[in-house]
N, C-alpha and C positions, 0 to 999 in steps of 0.2 A: 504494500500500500504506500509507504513512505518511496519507495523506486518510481511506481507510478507519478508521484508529487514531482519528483523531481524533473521528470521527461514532458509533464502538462506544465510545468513552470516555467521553463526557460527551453527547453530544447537541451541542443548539447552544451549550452554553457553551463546548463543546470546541472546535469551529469556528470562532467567534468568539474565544475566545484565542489560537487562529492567524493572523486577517487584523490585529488590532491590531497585531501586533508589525510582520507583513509592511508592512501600511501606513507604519507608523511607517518601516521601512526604505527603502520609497520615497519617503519624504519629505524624510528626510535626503540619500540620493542625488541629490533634484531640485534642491535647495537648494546640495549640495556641489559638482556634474559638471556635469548641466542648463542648469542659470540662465548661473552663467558661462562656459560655452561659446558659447552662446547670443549672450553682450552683447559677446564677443569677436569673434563672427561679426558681430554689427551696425558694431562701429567699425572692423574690416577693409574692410569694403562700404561705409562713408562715406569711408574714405581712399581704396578705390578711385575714387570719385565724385568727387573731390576734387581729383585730379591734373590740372594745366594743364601747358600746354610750360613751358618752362624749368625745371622740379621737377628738382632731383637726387636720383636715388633710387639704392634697392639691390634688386637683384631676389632669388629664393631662390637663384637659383645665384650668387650671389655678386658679380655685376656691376656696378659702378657705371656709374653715364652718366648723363646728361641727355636730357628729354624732351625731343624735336620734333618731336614731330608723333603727331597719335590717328584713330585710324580706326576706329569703333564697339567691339570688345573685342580691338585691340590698337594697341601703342603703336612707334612708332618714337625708339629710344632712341641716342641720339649718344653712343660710349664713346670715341672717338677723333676729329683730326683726318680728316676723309676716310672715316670710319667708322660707318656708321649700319645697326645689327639689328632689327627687326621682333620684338616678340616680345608675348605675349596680357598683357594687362591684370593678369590674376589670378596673373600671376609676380613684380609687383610686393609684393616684402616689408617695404620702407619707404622714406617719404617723407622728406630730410636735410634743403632747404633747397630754395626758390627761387631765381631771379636774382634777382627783382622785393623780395625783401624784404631784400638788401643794400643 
């Protein structure tokens, strides 16, 4: 109904003062939401890339442990002595420190 307004109002000037603005507004959105979600998703996926044994990490659920051992998309994580959970790769929500770089 509001499209119809627009084409009995003015013709194509009507029309076209409606995708300017709209364009305009997805540009700002791409810019604002988009992009950096985007570059957020790429440095997540190079730290997952990234991870060797001995990384100590922290997964989403809150885990510490060390890495030992990787088996294609997941990771066997040692939280304790005597203790070692299996769990997928992309639960990894940050990398703290290595051994190797003490």
């Amino acid at each position: 109904m509001m499209l119809a307004t627009f084409f009995q109002a003015g013709g194509a000037s009507g029309f076209s003062s409606f995708l300017i603005p709209l364009g305009l507004m997805f540009g700002i959105m791409y810019f604002m939401v988009i992009m950096p979600q985007q570059k957020q998703r790429k440095k997540v996926q190079e730290m997952l890339a990234a991870v060797k044994n001995g990384d100590k990490v922290v997964t989403t659920a809150g885990i510490y442990g060390t890495i030992n051992g990787m088996d294609g998309d997941t990771v066997i994580l040692k939280i304790a002595d005597n203790v070692k959970i299996r769990i997928a790769r992309a639960a990894i929500a940050q990398v703290e420190a290595s051994d190797d770089a003490k």
